[in-house]
TORVODREN-168811 format. One record per residue (C-alpha): z, x, y; residue in one letter. Coordinates in nm, 3 decimals. Example, Ala and Ser with C-alpha at 12.3 -4.5 7.8 and 13.67 -1.06 7.14 Angstrom:
<atom zz="0.780" xx="1.230" yy="-0.450" rest="A"/>
<atom zz="0.714" xx="1.367" yy="-0.106" rest="S"/>
***
This chain:
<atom zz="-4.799" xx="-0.265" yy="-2.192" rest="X"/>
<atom zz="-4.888" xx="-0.551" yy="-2.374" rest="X"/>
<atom zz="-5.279" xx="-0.726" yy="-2.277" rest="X"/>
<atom zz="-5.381" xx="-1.007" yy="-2.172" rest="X"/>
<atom zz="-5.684" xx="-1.132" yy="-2.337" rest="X"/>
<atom zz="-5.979" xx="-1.316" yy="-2.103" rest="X"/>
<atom zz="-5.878" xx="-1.646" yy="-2.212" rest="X"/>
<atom zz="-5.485" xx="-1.621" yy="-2.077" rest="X"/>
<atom zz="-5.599" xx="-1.461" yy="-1.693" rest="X"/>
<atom zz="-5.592" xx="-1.753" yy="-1.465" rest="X"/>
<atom zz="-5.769" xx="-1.760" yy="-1.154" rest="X"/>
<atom zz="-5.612" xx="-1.534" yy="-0.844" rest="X"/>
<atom zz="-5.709" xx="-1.591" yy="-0.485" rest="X"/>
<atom zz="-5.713" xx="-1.286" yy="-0.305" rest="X"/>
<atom zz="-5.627" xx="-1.269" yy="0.096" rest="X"/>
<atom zz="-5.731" xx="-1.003" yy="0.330" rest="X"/>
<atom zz="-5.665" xx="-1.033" yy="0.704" rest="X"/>
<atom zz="-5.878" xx="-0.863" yy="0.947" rest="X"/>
<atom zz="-5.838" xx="-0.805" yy="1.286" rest="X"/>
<atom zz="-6.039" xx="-0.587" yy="1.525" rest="X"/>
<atom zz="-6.050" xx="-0.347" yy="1.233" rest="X"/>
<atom zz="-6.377" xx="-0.415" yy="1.025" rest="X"/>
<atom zz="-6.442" xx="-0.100" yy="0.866" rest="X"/>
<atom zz="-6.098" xx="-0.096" yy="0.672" rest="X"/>
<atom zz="-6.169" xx="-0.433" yy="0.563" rest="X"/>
<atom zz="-6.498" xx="-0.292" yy="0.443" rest="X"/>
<atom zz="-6.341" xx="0.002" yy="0.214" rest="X"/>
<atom zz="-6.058" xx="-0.284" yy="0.089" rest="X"/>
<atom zz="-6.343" xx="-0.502" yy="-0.039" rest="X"/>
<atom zz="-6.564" xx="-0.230" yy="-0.175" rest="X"/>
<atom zz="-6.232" xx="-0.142" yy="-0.383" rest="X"/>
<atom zz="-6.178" xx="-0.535" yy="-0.517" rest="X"/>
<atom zz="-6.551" xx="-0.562" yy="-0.594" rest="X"/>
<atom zz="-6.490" xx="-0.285" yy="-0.903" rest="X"/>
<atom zz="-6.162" xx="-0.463" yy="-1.063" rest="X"/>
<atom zz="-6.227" xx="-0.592" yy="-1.411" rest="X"/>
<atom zz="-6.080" xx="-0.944" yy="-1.385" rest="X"/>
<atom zz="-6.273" xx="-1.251" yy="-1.482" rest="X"/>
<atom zz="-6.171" xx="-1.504" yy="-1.209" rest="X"/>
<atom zz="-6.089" xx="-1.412" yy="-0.884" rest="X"/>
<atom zz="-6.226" xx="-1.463" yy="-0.492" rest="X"/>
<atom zz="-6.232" xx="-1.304" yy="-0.227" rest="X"/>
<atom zz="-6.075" xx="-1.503" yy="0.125" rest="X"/>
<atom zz="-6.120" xx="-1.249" yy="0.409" rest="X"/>
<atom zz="-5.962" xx="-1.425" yy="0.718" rest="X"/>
<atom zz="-6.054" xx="-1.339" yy="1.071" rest="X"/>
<atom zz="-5.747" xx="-1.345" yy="1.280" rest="X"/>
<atom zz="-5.922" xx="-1.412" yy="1.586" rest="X"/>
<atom zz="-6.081" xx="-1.076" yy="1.632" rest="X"/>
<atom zz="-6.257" xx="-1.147" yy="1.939" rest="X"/>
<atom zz="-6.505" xx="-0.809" yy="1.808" rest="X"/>
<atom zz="-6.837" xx="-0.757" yy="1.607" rest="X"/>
<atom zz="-6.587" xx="-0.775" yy="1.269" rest="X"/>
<atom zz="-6.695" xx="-1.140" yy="1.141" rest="X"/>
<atom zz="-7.067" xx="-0.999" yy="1.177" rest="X"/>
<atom zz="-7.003" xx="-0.702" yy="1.038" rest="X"/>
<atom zz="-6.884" xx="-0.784" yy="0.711" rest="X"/>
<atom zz="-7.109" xx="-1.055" yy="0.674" rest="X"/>
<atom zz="-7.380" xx="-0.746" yy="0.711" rest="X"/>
<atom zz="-7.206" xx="-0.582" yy="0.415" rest="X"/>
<atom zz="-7.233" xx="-0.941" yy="0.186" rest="X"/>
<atom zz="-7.590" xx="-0.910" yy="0.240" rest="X"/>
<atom zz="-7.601" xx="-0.524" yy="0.171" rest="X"/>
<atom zz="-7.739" xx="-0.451" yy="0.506" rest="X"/>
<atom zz="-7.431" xx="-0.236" yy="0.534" rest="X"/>
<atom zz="-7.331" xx="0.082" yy="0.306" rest="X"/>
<atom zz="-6.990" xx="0.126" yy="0.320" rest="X"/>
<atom zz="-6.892" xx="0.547" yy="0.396" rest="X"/>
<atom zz="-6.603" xx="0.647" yy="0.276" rest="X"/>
<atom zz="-6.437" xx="0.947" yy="0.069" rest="X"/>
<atom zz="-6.190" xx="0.715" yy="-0.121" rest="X"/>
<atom zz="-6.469" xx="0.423" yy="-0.234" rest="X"/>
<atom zz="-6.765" xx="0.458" yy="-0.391" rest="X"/>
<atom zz="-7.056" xx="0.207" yy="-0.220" rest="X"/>
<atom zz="-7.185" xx="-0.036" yy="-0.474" rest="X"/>
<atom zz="-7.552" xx="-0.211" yy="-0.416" rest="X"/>
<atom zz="-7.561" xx="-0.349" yy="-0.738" rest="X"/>
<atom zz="-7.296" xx="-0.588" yy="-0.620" rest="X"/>
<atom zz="-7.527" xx="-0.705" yy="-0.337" rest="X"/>
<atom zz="-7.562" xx="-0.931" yy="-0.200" rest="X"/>
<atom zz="-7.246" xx="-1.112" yy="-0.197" rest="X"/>
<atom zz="-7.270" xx="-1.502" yy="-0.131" rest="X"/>
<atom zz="-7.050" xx="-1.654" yy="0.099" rest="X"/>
<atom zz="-6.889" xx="-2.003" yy="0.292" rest="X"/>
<atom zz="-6.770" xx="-1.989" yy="0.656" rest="X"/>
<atom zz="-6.504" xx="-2.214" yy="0.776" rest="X"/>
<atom zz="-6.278" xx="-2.303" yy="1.084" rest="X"/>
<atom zz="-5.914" xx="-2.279" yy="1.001" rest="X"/>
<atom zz="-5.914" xx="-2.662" yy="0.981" rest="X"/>
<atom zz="-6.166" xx="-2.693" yy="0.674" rest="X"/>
<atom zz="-6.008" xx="-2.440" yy="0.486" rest="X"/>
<atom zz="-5.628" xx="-2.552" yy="0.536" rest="X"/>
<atom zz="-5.807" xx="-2.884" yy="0.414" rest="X"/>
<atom zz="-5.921" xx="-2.699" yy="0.074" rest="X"/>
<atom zz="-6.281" xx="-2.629" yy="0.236" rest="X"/>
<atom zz="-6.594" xx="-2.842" yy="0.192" rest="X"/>
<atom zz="-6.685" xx="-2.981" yy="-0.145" rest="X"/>
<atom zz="-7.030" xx="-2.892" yy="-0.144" rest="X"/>
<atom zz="-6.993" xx="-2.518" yy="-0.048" rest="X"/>
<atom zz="-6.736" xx="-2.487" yy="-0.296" rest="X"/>
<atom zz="-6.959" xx="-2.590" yy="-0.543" rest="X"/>
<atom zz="-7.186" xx="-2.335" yy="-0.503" rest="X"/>
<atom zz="-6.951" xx="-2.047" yy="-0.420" rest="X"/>
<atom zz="-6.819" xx="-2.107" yy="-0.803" rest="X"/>
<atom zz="-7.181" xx="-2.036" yy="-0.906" rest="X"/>
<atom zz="-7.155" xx="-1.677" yy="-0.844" rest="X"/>
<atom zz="-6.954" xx="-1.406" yy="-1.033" rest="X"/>
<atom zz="-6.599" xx="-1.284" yy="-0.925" rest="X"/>
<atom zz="-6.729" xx="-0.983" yy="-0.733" rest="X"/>
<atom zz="-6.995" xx="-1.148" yy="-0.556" rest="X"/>
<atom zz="-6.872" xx="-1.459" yy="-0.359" rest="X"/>
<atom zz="-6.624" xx="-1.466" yy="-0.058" rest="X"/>
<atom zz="-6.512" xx="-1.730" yy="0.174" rest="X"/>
<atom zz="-6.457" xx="-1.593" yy="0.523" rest="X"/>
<atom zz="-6.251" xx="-1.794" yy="0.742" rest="X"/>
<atom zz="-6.222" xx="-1.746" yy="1.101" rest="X"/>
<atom zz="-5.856" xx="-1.848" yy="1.316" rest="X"/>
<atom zz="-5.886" xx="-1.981" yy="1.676" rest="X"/>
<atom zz="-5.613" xx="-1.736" yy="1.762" rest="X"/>
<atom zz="-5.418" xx="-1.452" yy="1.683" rest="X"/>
<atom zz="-5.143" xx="-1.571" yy="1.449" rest="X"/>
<atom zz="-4.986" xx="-1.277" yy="1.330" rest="X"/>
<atom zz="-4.940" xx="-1.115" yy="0.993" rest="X"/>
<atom zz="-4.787" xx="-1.444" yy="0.896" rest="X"/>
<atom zz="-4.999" xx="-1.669" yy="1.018" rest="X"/>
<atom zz="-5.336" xx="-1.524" yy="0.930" rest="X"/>
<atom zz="-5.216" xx="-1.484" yy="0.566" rest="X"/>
<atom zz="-5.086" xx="-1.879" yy="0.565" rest="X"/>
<atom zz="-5.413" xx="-1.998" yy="0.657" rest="X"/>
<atom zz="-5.580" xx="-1.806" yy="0.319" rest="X"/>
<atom zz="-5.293" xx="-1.915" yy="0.123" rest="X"/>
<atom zz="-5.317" xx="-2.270" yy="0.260" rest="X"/>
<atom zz="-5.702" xx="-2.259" yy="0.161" rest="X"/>
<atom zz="-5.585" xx="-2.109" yy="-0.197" rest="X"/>
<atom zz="-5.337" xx="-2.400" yy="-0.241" rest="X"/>
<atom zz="-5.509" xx="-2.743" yy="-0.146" rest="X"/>
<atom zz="-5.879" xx="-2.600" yy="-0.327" rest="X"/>
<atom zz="-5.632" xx="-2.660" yy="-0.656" rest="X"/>
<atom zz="-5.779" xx="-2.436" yy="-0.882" rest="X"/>
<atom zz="-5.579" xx="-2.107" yy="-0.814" rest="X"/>
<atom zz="-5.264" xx="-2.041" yy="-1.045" rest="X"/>
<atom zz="-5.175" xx="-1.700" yy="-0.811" rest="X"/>
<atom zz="-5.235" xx="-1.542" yy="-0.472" rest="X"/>
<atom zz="-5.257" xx="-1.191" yy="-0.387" rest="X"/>
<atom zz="-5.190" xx="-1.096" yy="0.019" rest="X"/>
<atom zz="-5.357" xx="-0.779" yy="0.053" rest="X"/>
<atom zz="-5.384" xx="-0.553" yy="0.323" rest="X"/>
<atom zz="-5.733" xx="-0.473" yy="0.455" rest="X"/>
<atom zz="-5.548" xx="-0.090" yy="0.529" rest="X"/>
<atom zz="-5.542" xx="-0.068" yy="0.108" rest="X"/>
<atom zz="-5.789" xx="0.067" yy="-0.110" rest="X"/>
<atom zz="-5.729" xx="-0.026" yy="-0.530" rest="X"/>
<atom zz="-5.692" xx="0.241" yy="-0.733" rest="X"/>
<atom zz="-5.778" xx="0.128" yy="-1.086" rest="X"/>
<atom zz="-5.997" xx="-0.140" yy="-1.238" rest="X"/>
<atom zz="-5.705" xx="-0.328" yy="-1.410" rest="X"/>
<atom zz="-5.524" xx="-0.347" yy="-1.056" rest="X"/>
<atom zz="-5.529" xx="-0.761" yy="-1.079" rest="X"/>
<atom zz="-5.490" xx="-0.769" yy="-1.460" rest="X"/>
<atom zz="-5.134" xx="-0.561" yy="-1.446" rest="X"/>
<atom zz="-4.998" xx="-0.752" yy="-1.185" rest="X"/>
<atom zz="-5.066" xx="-1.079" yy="-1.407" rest="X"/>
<atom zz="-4.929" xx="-0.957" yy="-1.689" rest="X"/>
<atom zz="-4.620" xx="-0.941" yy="-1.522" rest="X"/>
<atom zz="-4.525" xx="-1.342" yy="-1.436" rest="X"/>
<atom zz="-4.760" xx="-1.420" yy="-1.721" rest="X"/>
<atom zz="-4.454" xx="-1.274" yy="-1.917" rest="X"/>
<atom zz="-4.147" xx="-1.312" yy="-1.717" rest="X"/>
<atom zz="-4.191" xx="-1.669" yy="-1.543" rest="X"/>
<atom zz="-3.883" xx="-1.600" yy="-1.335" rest="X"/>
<atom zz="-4.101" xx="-1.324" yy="-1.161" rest="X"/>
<atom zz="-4.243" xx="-1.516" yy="-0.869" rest="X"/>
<atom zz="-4.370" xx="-1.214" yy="-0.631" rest="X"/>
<atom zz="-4.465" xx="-0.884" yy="-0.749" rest="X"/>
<atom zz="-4.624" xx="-0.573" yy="-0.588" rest="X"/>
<atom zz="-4.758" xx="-0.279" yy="-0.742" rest="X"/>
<atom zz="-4.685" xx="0.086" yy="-0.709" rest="X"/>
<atom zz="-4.793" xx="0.194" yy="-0.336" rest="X"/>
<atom zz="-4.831" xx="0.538" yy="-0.175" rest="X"/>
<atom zz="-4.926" xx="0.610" yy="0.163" rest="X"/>
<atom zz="-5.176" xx="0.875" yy="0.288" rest="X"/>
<atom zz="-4.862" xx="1.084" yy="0.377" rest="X"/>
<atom zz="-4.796" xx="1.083" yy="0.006" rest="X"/>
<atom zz="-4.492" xx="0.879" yy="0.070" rest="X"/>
<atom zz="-4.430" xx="0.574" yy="-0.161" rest="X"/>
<atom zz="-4.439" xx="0.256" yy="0.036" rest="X"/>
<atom zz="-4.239" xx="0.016" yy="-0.183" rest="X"/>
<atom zz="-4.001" xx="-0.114" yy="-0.392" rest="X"/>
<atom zz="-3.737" xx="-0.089" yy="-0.158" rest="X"/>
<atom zz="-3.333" xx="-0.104" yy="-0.163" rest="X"/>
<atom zz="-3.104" xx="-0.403" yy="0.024" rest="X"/>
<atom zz="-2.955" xx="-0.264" yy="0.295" rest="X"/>
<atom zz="-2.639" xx="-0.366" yy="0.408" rest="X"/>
<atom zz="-2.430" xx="-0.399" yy="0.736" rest="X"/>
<atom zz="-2.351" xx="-0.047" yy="0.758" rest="X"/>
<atom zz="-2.659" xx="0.069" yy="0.730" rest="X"/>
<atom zz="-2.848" xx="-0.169" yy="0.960" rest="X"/>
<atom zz="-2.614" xx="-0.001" yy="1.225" rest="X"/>
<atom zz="-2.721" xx="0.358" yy="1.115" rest="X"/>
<atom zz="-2.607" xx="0.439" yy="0.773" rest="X"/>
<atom zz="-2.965" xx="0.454" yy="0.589" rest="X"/>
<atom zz="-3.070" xx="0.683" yy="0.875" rest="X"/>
<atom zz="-2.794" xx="0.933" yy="0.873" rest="X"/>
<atom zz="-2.834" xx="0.884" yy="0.447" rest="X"/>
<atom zz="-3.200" xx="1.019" yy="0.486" rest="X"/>
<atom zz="-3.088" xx="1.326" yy="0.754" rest="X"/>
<atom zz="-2.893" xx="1.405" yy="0.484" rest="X"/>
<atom zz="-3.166" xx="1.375" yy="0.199" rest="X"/>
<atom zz="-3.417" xx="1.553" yy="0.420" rest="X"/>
<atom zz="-3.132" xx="1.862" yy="0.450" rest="X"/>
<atom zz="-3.079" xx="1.886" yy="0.100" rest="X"/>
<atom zz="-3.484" xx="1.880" yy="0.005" rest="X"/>
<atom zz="-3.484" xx="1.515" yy="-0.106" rest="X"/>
<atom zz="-3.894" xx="1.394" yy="-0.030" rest="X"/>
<atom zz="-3.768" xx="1.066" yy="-0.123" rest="X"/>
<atom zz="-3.666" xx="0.797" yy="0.172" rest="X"/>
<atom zz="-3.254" xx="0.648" yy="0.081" rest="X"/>
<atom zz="-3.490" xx="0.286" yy="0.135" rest="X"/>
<atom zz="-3.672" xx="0.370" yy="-0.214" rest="X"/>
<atom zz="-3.548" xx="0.195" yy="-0.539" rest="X"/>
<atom zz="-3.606" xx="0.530" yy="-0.729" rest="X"/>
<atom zz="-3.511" xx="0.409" yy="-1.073" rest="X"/>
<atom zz="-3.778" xx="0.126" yy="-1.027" rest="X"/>
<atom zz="-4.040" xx="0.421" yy="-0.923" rest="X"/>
<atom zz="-3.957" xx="0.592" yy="-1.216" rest="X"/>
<atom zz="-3.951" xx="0.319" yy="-1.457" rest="X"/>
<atom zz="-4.199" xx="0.278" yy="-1.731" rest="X"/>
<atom zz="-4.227" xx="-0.118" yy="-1.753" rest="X"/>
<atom zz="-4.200" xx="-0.405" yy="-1.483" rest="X"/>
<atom zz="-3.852" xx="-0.406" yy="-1.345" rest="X"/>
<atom zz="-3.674" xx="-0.660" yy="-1.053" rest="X"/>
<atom zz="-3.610" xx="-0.515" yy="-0.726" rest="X"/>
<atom zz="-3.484" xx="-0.597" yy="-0.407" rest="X"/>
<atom zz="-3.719" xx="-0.613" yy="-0.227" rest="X"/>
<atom zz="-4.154" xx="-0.524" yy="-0.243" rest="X"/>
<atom zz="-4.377" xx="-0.413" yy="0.048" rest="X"/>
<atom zz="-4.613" xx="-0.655" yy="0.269" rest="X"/>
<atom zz="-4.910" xx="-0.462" yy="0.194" rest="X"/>
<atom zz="-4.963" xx="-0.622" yy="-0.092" rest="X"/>
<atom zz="-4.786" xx="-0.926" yy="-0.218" rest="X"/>
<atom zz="-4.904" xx="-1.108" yy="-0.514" rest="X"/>
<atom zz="-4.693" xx="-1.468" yy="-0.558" rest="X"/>
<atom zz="-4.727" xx="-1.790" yy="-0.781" rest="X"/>
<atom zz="-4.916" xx="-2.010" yy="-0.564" rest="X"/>
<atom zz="-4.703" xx="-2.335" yy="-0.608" rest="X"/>
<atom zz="-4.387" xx="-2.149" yy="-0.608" rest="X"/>
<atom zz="-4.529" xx="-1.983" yy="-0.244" rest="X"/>
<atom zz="-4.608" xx="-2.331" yy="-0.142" rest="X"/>
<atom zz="-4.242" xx="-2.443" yy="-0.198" rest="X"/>
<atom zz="-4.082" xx="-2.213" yy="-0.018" rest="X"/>
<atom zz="-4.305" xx="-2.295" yy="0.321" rest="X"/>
<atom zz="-4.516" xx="-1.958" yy="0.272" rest="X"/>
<atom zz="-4.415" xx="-1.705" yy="0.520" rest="X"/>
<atom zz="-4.258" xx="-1.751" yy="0.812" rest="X"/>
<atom zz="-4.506" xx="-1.745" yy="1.113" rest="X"/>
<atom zz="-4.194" xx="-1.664" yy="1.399" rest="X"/>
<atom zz="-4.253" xx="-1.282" yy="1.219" rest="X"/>
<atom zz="-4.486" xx="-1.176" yy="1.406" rest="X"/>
<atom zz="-4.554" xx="-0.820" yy="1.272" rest="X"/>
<atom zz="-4.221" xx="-0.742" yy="1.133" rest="X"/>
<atom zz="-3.942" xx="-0.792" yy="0.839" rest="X"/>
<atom zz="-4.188" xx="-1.086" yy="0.690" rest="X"/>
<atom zz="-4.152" xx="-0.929" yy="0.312" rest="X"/>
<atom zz="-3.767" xx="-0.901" yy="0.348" rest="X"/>
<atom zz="-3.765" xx="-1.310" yy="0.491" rest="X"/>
<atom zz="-3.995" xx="-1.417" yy="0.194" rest="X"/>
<atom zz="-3.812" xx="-1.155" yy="-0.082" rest="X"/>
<atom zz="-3.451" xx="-1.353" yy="0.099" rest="X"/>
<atom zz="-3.631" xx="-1.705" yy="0.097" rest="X"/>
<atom zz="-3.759" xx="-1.651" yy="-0.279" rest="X"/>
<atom zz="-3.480" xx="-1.549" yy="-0.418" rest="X"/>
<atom zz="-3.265" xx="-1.860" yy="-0.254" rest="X"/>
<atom zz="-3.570" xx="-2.096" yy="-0.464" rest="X"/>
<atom zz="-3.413" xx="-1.906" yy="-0.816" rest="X"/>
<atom zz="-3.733" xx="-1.689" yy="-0.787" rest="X"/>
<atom zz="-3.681" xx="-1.314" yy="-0.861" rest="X"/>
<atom zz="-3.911" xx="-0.996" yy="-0.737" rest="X"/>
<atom zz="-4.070" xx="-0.781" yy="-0.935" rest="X"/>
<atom zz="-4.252" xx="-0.421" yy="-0.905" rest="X"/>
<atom zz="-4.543" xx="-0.340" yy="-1.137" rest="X"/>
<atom zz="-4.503" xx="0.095" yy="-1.177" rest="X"/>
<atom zz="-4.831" xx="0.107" yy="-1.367" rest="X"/>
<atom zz="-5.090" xx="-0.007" yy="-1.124" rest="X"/>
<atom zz="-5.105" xx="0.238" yy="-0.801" rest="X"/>
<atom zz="-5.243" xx="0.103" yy="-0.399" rest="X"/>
<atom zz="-5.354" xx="0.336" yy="-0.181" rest="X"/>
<atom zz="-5.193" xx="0.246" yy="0.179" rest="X"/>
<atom zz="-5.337" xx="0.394" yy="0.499" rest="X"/>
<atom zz="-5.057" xx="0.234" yy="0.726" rest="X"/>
<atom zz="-5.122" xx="0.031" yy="1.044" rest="X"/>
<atom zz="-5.484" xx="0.009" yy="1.056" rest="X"/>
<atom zz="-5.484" xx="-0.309" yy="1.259" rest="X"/>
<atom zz="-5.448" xx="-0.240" yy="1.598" rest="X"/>
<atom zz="-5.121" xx="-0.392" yy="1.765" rest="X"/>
<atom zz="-5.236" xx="-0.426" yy="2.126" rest="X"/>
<atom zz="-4.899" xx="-0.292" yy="2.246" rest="X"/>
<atom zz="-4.768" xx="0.091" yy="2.318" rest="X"/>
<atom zz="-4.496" xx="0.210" yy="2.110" rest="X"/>
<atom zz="-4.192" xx="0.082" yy="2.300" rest="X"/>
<atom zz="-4.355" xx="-0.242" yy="2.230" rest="X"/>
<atom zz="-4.351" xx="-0.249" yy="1.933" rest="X"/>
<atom zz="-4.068" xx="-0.086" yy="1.820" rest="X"/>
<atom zz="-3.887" xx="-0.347" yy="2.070" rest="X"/>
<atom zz="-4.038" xx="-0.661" yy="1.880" rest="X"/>
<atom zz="-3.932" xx="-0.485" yy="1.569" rest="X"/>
<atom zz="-3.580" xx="-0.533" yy="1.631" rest="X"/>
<atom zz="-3.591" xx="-0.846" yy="1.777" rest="X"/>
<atom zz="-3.762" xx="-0.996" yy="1.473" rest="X"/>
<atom zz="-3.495" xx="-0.759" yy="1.267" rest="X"/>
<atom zz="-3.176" xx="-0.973" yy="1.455" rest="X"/>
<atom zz="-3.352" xx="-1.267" yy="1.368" rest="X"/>
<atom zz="-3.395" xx="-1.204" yy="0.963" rest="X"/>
<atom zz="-3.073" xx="-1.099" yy="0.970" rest="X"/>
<atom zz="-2.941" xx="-1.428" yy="1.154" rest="X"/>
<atom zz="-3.169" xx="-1.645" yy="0.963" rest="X"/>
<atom zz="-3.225" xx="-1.517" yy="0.605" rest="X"/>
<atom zz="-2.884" xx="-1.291" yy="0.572" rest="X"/>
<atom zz="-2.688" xx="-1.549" yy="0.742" rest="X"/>
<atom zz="-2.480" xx="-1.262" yy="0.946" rest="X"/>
<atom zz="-2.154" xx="-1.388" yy="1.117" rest="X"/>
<atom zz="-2.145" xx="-1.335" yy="1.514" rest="X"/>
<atom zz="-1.882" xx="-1.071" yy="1.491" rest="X"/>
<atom zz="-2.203" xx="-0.852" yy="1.316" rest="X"/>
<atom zz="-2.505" xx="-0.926" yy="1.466" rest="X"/>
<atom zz="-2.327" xx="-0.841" yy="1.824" rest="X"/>
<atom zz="-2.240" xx="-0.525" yy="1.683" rest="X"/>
<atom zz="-2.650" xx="-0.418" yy="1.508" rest="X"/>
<atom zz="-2.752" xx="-0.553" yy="1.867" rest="X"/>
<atom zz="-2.514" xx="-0.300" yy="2.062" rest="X"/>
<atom zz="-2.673" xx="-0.054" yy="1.865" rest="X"/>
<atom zz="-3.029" xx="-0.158" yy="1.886" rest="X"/>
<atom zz="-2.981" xx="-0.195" yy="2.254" rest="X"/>
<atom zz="-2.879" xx="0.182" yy="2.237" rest="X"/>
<atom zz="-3.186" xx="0.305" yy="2.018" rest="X"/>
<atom zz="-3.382" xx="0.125" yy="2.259" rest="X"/>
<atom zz="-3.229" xx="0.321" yy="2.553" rest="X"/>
<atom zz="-3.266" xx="0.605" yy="2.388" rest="X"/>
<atom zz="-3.643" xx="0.598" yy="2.320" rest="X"/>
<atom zz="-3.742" xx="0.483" yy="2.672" rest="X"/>
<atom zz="-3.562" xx="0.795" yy="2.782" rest="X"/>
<atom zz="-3.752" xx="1.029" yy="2.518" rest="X"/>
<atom zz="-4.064" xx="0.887" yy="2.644" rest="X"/>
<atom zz="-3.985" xx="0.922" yy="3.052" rest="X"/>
<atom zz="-3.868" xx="1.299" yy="2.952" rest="X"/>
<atom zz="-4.239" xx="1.314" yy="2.730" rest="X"/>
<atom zz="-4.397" xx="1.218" yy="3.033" rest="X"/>
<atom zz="-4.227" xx="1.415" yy="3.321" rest="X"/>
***
């Protein structure tokens, strides 16, 4: 792959949402502080945790915290970090002049602006309110949305995911290669169509599973294997990096996903812009999966899963009647299915 040389990186804002999970976000920040990029900041946004989490990563800034962990190695040299607070209202607004001018006096790894919601608002929400911040401070080219589950794997992380709509300006969001604790990969993944929104990509990976396959029928395999950047259908909301006007344009994501289908809306809503998505095979994420507590049992959420499903598909696919009463027949009947699994569990 070709490099970028100091002078052509432009300066990337990079979001991480918290909530109720402060030890994650710890070991995701830890992981950014080692990247070898010249201009980026870190925006950790507090979706209305309600916890100790705002206080405890304030305790790491000022190394009075060492971060544990077997996949990140704790860094005191980087300590202390400097950072702004602000209300979601100053930092939708751009923040405050004056802090901003001294959070730019400090080096990449060692300044953060830490913004805390009045509320819950979601995956969608909580990530808006960074971006927003990223957008009207006017000096950020990209944005990455990164999962505080994630831990970066390699010090040119940021740098390879540049490269890529540095030199294909059509490429508007891009996401890196991403495997999950299980060893699974998490991401790029395959359109799926009618048929197998009503139980064709599940009977596909039976069938894969029977024959040995280790690879889910959602994976784009010949983008996993691929040596260079490549367009896909679709990338993985752990970690989305977008052009920042472009992501302004399209209304960033959309805040009635709640927890669910939000990549597959913004992959739909990008592409309908002229913007095309790209995956990046030679950077690698590490993805624990669902860190962030969802304050629901498993019915729950499986249940506002496909809800929010029917509505991408209504919205962003623009499914005739005829269809969507058809995917909700069967959803109805998955549903029915899994409360009876879990009264049988319990009985």
């Amino acid at each position: 792959m070709e490099k970028l040389s100091g002078t052509d990186l432009p300066p990337v804002a990079i979001v991480v949402l918290n909530y109720r999970s402060w030890k994650e976000t710890l070991e995701c920040l830890e992981s950014l502080q080692t990247m070898d990029y010249p201009d980026y900041t870190l925006i950790v946004v507090d979706n209305a945790s309600g916890d100790e989490s705002l206080e405890k990563i304030k305790q790491w800034a000022e190394g009075k915290i060492q971060v544990e962990s077997q996949y990140v190695e704790y860094h005191r040299e980087l300590k202390p970090v400097f950072y702004v607070e602000y209300h979601r209202r100053e930092a939708e607004a751009g923040g405050i002049p004056e802090k901003e001018e001294e959070l730019k006096k400090h080096p990449p790894a060692q300044r953060m602006v830490l913004i805390k919601t009045e509320k819950n608002l979601g995956f969608s929400g909580g990530n808006n309110v960074g971006a927003r911040y990223a957008y009207n401070k006017e000096t950020f080219k990209y944005v990455l949305l990164l999962n505080n589950d994630t831990i970066i794997m390699d010090r040119d992380f940021l740098k390879k995911l540049v490269y890529v709509p540095e030199r294909h300006p059509e490429a508007k969001l891009v996401g890196p290669k991403i495997i999950n604790f299980s060893d699974d990969f998490d991401s790029p993944f395959k359109r799926i169509g009618f048929l197998g929104e009503i139980g064709g990509m599940g009977i596909k990976n039976l069938l894969r599973r029977l024959l040995g396959c280790s690879m889910s029928a959602y994976i784009d395999e010949k983008a996993i294997m691929s040596h260079k950047p490549k367009e896909v259908y679709k990338i993985s909301g752990a970690c989305l990096f977008l052009d920042l006007n472009f992501f302004h344009e399209i209304g960033y994501l959309d805040e009635d996903l709640w927890l669910s289908s939000e990549e597959a809306a913004l992959a739909e809503a990008a592409r309908k812009r002229g913007g095309k998505i790209f995956f990046q095979p030679l950077t690698l994420l590490l993805h624990k999966k669902a860190a962030s507590p969802r304050g629901a049992n498993w019915f729950e959420i499986r249940k506002n899963a496909i809800k929010q499903r029917e509505y991408f598909l209504k919205k962003y696919r623009i499914y005739p009647w005829e269809k969507l009463v058809i995917i909700k027949l069967v959803n109805r009947l998955r549903l029915l299915v899994s409360r009876l699994k879990i009264k049988l569990v319990k009985s």
